[in-house]
N, CA, C and O atoms as a GROMACS GRO file, in nm:
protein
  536
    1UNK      N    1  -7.128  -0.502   1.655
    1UNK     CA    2  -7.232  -0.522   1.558
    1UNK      C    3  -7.196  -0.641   1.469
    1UNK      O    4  -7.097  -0.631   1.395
    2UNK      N    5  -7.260  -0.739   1.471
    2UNK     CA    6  -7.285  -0.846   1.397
    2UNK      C    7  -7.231  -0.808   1.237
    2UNK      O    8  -7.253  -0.699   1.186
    3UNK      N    9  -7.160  -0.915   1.170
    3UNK     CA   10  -7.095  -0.906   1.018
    3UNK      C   11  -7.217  -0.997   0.933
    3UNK      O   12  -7.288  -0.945   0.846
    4UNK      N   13  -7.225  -1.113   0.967
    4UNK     CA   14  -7.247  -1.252   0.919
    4UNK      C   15  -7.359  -1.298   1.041
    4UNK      O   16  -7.355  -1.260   1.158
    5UNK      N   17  -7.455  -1.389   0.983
    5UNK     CA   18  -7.563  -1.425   1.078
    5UNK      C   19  -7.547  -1.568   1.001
    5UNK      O   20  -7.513  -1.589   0.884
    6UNK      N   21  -7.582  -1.656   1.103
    6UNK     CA   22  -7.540  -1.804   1.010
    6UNK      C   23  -7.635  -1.883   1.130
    6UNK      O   24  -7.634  -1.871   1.252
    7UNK      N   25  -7.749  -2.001   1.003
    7UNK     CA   26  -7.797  -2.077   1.123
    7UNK      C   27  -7.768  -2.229   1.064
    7UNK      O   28  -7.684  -2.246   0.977
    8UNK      N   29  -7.851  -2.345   1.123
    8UNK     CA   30  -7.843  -2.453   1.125
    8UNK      C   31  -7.962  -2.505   1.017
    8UNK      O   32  -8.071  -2.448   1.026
    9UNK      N   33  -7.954  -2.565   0.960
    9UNK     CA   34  -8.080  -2.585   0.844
    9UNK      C   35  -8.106  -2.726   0.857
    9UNK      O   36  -8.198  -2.769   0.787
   10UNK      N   37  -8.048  -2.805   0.928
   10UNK     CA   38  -8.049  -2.923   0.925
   10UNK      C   39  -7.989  -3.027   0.851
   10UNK      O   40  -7.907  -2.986   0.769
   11UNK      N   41  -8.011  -3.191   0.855
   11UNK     CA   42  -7.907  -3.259   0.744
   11UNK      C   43  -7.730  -3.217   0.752
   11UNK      O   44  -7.638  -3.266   0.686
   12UNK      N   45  -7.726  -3.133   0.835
   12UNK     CA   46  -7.526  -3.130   0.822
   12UNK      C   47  -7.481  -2.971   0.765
   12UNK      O   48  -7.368  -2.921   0.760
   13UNK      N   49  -7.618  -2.911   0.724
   13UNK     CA   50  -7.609  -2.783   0.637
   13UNK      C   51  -7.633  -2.671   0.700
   13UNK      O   52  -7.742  -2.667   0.757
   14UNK      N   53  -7.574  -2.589   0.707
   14UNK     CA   54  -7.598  -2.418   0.725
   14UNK      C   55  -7.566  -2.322   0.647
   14UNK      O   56  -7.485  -2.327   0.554
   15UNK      N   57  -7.668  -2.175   0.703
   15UNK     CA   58  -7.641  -2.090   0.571
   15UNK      C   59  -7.603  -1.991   0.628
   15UNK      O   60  -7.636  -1.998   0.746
   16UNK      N   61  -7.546  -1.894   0.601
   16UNK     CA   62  -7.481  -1.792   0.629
   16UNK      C   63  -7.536  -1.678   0.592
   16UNK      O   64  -7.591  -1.712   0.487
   17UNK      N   65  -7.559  -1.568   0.607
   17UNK     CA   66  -7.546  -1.403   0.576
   17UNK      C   67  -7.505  -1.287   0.582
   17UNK      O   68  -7.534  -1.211   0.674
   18UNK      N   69  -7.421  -1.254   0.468
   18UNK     CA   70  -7.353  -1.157   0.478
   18UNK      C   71  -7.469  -1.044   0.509
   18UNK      O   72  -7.570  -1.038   0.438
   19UNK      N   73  -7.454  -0.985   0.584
   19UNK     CA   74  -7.590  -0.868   0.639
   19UNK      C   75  -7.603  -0.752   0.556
   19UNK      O   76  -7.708  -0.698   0.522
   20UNK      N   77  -7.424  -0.704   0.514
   20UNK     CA   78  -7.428  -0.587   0.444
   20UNK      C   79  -7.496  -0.583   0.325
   20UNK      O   80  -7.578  -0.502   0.283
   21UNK      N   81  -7.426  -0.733   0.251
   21UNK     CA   82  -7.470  -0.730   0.115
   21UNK      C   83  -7.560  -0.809   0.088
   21UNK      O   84  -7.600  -0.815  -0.029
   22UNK      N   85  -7.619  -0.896   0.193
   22UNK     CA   86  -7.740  -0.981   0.184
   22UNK      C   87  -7.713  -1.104   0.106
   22UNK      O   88  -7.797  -1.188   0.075
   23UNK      N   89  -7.552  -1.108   0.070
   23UNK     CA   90  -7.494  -1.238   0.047
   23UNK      C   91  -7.531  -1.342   0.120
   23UNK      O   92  -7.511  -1.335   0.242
   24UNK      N   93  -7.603  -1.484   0.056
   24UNK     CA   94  -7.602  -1.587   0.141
   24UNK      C   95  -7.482  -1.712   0.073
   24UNK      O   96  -7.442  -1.714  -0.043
   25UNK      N   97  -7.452  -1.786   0.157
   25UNK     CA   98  -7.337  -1.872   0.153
   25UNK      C   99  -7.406  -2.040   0.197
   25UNK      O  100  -7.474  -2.034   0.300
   26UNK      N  101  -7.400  -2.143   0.152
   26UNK     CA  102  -7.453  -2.257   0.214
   26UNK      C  103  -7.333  -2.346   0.262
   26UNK      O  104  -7.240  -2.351   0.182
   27UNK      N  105  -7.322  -2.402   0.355
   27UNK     CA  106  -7.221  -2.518   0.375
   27UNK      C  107  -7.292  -2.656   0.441
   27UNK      O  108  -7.383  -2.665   0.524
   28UNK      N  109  -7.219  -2.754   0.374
   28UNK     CA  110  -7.252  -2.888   0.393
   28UNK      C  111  -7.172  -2.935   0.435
   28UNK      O  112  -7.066  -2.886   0.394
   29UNK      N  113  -7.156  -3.042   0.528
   29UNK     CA  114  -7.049  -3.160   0.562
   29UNK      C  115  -7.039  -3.253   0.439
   29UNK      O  116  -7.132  -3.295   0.371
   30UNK      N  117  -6.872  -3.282   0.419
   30UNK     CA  118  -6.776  -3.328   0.346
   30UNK      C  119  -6.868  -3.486   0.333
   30UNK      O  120  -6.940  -3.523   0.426
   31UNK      N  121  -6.856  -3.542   0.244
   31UNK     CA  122  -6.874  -3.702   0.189
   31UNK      C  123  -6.852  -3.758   0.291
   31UNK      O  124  -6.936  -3.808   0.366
   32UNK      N  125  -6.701  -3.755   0.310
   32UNK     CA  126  -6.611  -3.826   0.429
   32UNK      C  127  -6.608  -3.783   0.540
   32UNK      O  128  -6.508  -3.788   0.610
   33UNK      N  129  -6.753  -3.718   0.584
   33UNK     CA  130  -6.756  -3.690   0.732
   33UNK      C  131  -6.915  -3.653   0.758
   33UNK      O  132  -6.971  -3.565   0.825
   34UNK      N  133  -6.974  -3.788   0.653
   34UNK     CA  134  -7.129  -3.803   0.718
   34UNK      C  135  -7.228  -3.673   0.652
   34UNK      O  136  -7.336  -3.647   0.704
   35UNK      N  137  -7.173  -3.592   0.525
   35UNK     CA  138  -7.223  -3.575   0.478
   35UNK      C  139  -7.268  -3.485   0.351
   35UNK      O  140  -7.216  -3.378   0.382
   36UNK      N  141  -7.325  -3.464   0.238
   36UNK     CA  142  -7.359  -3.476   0.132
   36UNK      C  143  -7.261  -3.415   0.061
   36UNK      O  144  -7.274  -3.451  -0.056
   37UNK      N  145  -7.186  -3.355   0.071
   37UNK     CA  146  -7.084  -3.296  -0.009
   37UNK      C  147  -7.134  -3.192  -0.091
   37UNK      O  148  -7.044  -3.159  -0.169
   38UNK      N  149  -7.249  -3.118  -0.112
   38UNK     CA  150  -7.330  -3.051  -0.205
   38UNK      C  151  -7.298  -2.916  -0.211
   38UNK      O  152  -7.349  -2.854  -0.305
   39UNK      N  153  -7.237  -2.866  -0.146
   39UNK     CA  154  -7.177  -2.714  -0.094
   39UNK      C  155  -7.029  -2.723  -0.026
   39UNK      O  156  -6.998  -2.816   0.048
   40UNK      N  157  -6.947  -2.621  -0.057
   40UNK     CA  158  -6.836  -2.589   0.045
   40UNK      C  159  -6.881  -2.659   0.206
   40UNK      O  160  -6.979  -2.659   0.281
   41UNK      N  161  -6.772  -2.705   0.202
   41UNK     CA  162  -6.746  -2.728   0.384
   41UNK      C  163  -6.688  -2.663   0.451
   41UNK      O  164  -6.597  -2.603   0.393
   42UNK      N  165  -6.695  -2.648   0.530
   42UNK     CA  166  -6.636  -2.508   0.653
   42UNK      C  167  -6.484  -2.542   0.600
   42UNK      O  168  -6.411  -2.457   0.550
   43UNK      N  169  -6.449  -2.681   0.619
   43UNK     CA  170  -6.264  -2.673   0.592
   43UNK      C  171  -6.214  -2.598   0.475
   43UNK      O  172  -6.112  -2.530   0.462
   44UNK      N  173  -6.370  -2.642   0.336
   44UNK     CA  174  -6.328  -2.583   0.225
   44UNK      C  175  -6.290  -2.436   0.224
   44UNK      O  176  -6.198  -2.385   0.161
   45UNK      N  177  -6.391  -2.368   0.318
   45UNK     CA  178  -6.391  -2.232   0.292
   45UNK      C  179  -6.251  -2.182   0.373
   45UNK      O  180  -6.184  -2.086   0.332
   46UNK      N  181  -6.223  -2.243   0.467
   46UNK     CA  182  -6.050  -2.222   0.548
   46UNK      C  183  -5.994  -2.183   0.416
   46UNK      O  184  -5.970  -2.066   0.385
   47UNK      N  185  -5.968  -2.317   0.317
   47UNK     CA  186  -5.855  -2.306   0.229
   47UNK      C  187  -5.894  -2.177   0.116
   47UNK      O  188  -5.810  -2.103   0.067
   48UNK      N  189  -6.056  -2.170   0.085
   48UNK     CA  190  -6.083  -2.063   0.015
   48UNK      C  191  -6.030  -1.946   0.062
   48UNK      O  192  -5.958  -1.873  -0.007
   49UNK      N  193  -6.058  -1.925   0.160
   49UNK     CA  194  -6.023  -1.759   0.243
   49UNK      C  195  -5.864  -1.760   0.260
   49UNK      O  196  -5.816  -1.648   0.278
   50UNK      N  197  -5.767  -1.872   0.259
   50UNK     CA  198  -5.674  -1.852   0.284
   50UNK      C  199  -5.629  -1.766   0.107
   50UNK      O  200  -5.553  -1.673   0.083
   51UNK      N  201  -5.704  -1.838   0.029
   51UNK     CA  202  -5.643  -1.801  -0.097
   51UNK      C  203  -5.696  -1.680  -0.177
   51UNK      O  204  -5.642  -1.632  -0.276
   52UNK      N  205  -5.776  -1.651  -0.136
   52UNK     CA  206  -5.868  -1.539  -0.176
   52UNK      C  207  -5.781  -1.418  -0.109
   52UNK      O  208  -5.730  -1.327  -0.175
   53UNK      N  209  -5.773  -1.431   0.038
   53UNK     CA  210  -5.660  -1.320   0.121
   53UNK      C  211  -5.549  -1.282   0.049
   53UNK      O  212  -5.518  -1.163   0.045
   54UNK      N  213  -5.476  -1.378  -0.015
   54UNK     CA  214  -5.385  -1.380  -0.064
   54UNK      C  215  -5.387  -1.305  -0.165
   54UNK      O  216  -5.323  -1.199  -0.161
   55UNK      N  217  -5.466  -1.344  -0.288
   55UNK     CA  218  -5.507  -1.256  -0.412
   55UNK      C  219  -5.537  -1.149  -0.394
   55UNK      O  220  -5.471  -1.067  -0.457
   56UNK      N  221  -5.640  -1.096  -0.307
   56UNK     CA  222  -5.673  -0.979  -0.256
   56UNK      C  223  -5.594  -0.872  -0.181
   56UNK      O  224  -5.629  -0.755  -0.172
   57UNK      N  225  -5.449  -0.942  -0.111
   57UNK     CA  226  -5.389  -0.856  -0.057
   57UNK      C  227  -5.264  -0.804  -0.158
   57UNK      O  228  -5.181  -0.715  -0.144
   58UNK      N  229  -5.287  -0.892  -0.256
   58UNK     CA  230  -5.158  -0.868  -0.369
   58UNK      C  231  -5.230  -0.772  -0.435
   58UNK      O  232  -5.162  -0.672  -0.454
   59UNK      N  233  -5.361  -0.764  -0.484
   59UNK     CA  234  -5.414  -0.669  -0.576
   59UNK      C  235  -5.416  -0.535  -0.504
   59UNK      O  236  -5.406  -0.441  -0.583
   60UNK      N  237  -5.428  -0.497  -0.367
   60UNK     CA  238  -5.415  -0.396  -0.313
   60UNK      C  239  -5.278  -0.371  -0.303
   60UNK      O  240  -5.269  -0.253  -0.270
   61UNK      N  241  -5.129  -0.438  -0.318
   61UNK     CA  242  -4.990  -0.393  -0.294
   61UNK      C  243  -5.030  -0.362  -0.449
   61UNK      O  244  -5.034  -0.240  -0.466
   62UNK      N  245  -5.055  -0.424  -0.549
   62UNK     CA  246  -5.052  -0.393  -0.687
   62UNK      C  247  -5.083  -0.282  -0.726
   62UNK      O  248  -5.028  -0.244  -0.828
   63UNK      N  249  -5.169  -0.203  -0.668
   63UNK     CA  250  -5.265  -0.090  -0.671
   63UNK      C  251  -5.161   0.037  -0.648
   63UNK      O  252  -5.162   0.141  -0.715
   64UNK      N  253  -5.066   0.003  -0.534
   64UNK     CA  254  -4.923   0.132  -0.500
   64UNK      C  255  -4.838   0.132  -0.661
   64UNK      O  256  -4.754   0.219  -0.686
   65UNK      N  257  -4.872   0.024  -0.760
   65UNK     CA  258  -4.735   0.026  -0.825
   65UNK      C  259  -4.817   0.043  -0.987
   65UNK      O  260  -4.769  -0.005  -1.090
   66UNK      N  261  -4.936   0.114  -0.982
   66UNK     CA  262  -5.042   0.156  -1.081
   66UNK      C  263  -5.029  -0.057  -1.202
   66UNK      O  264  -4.983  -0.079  -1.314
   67UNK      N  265  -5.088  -0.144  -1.108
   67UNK     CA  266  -5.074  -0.269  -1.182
   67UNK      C  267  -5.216  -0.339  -1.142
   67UNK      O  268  -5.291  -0.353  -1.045
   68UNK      N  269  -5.202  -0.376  -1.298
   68UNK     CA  270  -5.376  -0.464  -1.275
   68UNK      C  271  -5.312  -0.621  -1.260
   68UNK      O  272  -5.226  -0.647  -1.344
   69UNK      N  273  -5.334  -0.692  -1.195
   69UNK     CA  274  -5.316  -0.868  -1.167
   69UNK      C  275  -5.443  -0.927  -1.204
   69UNK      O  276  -5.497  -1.017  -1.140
   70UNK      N  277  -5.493  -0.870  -1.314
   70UNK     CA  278  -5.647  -0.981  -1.351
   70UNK      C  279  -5.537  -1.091  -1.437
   70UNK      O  280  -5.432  -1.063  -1.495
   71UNK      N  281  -5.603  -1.219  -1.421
   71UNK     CA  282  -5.553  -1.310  -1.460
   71UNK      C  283  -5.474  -1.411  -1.383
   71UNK      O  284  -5.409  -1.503  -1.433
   72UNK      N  285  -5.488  -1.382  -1.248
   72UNK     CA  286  -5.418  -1.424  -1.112
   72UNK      C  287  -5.541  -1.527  -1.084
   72UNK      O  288  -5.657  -1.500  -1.114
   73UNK      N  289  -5.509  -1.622  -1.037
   73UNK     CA  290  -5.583  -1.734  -1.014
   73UNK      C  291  -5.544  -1.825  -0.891
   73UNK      O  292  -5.432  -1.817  -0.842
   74UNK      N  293  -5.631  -1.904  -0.848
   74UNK     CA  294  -5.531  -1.977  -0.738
   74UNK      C  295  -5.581  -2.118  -0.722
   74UNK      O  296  -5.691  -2.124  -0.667
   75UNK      N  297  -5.535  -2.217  -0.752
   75UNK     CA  298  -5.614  -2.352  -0.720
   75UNK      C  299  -5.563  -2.434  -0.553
   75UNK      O  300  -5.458  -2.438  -0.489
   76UNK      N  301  -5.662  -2.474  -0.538
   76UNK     CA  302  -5.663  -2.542  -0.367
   76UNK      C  303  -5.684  -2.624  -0.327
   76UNK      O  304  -5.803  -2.654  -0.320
   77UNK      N  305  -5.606  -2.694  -0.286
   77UNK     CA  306  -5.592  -2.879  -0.205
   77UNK      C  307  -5.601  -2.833  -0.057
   77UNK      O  308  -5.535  -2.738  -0.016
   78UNK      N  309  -5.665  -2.887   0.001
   78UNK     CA  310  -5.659  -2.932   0.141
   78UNK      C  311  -5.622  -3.120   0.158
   78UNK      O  312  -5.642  -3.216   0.084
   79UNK      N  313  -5.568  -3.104   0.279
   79UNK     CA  314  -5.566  -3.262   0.338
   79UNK      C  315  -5.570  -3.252   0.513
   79UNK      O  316  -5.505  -3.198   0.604
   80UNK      N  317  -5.718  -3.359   0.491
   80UNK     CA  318  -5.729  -3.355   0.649
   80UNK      C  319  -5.622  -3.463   0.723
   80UNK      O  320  -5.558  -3.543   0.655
   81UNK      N  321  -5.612  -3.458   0.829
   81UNK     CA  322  -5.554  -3.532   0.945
   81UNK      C  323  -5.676  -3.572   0.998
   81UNK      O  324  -5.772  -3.495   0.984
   82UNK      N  325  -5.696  -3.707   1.071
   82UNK     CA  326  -5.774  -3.790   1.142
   82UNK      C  327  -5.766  -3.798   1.255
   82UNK      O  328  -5.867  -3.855   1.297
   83UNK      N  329  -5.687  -3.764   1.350
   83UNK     CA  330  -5.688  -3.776   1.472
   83UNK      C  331  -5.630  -3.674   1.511
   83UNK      O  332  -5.508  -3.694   1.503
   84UNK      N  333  -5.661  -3.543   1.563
   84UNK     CA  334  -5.800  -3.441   1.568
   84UNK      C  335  -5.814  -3.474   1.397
   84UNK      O  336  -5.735  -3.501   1.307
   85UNK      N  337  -5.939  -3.459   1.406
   85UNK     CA  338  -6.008  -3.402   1.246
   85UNK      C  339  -5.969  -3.274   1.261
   85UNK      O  340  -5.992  -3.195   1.352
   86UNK      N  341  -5.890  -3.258   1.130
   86UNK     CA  342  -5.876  -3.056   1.127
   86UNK      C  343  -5.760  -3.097   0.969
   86UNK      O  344  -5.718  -3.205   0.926
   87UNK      N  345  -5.746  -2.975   0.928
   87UNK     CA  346  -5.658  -2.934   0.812
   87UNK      C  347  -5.576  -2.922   0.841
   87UNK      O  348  -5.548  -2.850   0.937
   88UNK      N  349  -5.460  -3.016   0.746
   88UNK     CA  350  -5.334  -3.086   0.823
   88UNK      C  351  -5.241  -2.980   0.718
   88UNK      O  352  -5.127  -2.952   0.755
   89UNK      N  353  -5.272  -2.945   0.635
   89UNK     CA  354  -5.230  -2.897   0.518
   89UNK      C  355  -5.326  -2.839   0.377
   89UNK      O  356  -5.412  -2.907   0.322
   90UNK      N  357  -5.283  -2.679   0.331
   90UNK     CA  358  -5.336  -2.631   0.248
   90UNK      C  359  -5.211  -2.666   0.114
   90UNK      O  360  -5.090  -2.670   0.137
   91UNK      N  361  -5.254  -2.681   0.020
   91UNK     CA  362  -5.127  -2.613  -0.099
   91UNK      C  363  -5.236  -2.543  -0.182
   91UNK      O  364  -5.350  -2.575  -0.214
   92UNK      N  365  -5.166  -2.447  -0.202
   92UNK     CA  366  -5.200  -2.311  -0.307
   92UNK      C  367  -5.118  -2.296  -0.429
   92UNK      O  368  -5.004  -2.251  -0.434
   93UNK      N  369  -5.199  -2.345  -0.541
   93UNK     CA  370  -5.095  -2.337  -0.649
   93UNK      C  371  -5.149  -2.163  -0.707
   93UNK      O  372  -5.259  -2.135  -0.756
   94UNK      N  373  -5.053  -2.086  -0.687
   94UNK     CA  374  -5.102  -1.956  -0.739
   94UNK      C  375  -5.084  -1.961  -0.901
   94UNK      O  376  -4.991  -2.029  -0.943
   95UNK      N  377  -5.152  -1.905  -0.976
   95UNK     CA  378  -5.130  -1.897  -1.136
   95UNK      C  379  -5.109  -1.739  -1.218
   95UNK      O  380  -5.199  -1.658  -1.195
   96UNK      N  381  -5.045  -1.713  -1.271
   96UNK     CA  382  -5.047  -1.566  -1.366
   96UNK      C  383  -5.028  -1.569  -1.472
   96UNK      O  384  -4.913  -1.574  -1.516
   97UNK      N  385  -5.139  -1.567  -1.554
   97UNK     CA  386  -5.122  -1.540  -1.683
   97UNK      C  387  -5.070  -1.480  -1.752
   97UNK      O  388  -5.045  -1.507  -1.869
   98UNK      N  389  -5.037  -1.370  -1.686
   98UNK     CA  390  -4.969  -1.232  -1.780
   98UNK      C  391  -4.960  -1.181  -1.700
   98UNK      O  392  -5.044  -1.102  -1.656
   99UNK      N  393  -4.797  -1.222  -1.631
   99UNK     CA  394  -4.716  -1.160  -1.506
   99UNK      C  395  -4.645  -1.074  -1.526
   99UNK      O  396  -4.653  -1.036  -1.642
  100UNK      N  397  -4.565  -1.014  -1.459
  100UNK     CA  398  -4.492  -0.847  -1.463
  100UNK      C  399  -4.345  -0.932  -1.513
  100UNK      O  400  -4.326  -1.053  -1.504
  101UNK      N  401  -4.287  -0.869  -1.546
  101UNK     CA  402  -4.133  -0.936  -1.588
  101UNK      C  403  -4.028  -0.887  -1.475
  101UNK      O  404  -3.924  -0.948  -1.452
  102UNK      N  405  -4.074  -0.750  -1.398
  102UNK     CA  406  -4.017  -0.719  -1.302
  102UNK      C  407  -4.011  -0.834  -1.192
  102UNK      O  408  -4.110  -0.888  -1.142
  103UNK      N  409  -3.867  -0.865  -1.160
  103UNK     CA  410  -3.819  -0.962  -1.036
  103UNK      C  411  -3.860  -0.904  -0.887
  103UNK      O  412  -3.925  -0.968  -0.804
  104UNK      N  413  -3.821  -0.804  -0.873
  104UNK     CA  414  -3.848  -0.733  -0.735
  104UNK      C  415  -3.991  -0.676  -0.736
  104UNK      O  416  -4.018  -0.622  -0.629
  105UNK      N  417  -4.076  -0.672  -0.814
  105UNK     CA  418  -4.204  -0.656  -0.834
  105UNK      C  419  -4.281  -0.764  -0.785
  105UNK      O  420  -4.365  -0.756  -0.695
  106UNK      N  421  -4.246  -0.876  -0.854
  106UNK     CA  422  -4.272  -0.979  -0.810
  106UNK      C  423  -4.246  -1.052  -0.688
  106UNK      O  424  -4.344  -1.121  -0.658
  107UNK      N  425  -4.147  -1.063  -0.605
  107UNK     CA  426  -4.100  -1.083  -0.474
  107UNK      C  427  -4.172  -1.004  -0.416
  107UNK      O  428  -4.232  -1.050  -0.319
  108UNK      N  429  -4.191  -0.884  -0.446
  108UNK     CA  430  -4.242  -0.770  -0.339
  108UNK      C  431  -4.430  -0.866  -0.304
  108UNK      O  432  -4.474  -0.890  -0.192
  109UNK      N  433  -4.494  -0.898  -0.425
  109UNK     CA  434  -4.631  -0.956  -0.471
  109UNK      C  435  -4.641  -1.082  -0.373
  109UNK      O  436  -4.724  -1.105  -0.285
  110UNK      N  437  -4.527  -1.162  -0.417
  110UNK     CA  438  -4.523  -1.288  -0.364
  110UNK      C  439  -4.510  -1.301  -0.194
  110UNK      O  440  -4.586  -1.365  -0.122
  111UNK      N  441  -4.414  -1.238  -0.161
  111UNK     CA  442  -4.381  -1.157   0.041
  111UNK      C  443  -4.517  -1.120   0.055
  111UNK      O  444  -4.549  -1.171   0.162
  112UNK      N  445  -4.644  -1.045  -0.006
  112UNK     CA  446  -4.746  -0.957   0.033
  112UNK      C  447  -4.843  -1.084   0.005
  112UNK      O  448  -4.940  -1.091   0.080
  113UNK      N  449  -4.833  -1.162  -0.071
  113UNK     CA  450  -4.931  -1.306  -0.060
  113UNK      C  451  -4.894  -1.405   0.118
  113UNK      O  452  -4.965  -1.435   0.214
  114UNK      N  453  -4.780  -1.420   0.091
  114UNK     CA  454  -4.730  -1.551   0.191
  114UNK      C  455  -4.794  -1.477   0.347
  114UNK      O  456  -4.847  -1.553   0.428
  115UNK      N  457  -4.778  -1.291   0.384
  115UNK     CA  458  -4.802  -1.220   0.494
  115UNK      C  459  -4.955  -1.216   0.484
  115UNK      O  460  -5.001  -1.148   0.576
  116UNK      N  461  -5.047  -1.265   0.404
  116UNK     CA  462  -5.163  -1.214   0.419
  116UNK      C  463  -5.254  -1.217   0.566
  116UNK      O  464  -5.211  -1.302   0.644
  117UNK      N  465  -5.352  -1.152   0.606
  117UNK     CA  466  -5.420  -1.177   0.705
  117UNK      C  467  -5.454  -1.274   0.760
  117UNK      O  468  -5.459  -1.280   0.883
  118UNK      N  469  -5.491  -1.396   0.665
  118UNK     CA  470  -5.569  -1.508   0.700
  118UNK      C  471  -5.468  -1.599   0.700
  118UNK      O  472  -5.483  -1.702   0.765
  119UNK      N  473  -5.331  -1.575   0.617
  119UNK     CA  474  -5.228  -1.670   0.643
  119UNK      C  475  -5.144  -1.641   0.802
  119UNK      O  476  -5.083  -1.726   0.866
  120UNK      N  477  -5.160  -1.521   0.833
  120UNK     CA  478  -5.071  -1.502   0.976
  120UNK      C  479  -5.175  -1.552   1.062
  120UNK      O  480  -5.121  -1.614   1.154
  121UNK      N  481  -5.321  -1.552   1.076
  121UNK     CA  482  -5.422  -1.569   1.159
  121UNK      C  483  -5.414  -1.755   1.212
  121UNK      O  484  -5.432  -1.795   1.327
  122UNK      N  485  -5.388  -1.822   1.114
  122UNK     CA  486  -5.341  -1.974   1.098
  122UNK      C  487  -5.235  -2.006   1.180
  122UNK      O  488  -5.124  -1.952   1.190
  123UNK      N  489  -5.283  -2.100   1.236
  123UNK     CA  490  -5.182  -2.158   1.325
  123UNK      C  491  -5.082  -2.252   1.298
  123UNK      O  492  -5.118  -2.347   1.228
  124UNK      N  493  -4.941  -2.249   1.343
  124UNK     CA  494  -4.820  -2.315   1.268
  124UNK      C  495  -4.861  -2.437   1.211
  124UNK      O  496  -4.834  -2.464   1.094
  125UNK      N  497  -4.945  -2.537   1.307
  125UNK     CA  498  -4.990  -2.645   1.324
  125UNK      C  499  -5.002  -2.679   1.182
  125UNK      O  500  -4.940  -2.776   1.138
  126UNK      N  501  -5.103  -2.580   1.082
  126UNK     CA  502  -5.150  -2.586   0.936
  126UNK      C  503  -5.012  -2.550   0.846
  126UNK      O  504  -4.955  -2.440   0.844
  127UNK      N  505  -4.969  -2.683   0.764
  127UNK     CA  506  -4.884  -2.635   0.685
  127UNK      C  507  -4.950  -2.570   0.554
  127UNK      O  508  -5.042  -2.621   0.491
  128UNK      N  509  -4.891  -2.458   0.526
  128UNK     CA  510  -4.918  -2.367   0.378
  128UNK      C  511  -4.833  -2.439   0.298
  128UNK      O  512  -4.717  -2.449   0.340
  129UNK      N  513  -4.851  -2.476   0.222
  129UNK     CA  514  -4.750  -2.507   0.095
  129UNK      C  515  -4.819  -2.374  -0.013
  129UNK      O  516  -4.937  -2.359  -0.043
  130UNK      N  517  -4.721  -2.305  -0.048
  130UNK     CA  518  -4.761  -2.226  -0.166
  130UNK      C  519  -4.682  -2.216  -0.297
  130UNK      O  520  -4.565  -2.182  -0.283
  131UNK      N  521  -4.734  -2.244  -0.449
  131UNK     CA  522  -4.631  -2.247  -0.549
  131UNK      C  523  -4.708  -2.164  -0.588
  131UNK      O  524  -4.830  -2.146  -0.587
  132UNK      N  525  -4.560  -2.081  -0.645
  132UNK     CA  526  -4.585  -1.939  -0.743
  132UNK      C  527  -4.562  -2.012  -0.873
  132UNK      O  528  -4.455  -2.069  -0.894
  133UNK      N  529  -4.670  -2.010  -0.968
  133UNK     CA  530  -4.624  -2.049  -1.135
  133UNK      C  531  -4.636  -1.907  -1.188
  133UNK      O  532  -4.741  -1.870  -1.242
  134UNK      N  533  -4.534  -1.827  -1.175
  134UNK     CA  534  -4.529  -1.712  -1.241
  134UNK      C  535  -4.384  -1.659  -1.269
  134UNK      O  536  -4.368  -1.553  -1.330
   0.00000   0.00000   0.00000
């Protein structure tokens, strides 16, 4: 059974639907690849989902150790490669505002970010750079 239904809209753009929640999503081709830049680009959303996984899989290890991580943030660079076009490299600067002081709390957080789903799903090829500012 179908998750997501996604068509072609024309101009470089498509939209997506989440079915369950009737979420729609738009994506455009990049400036630097013919076109408008007006929405996430499929590469963008790679690096989004890589970082979102991440946050999301820490707030569920957080959840075993009765801990809220609001204030966890993550900012995201991509850099393409030109010959294949593809994402040569993500860096993930993770952020915490008001982090645990526990060391092994934190390692445990940080191991449960780097293992996330969407980071093991990635192929070696894509380097992760990830900094913990916490």
């Amino acid at each position: 059974m179908p998750i997501i239904e996604s068509k072609y809209l024309g101009n470089l753009r498509c939209e997506s639907i989440h079915l369950k929640s009737e979420q729609k999503l738009i994506t455009d081709a990049p400036v630097d690849n013919h076109g408008k830049g007006e929405a996430f680009s499929p590469t963008d959303l790679l690096c989004c989902s890589l970082g979102t996984c991440m946050m999301t899989t820490m707030g569920i290890k957080a959840q075993n150790f009765d801990l809220d991580i609001q204030g966890l943030s993550v900012e995201l660079e991509k850099f393409m490669s030109s010959s294949p076009r593809k994402v040569a490299k993500a860096v993930i600067r993770m952020k915490w505002t008001n982090p645990v002081s526990d060391p092994d709390l934190i390692k445990i957080l940080k191991d449960t970010a780097l293992n996330c789903p969407v980071a093991l799903s990635l192929s070696d090829l894509l380097e992760q750079e990830v900094i913990f500012e916490f």
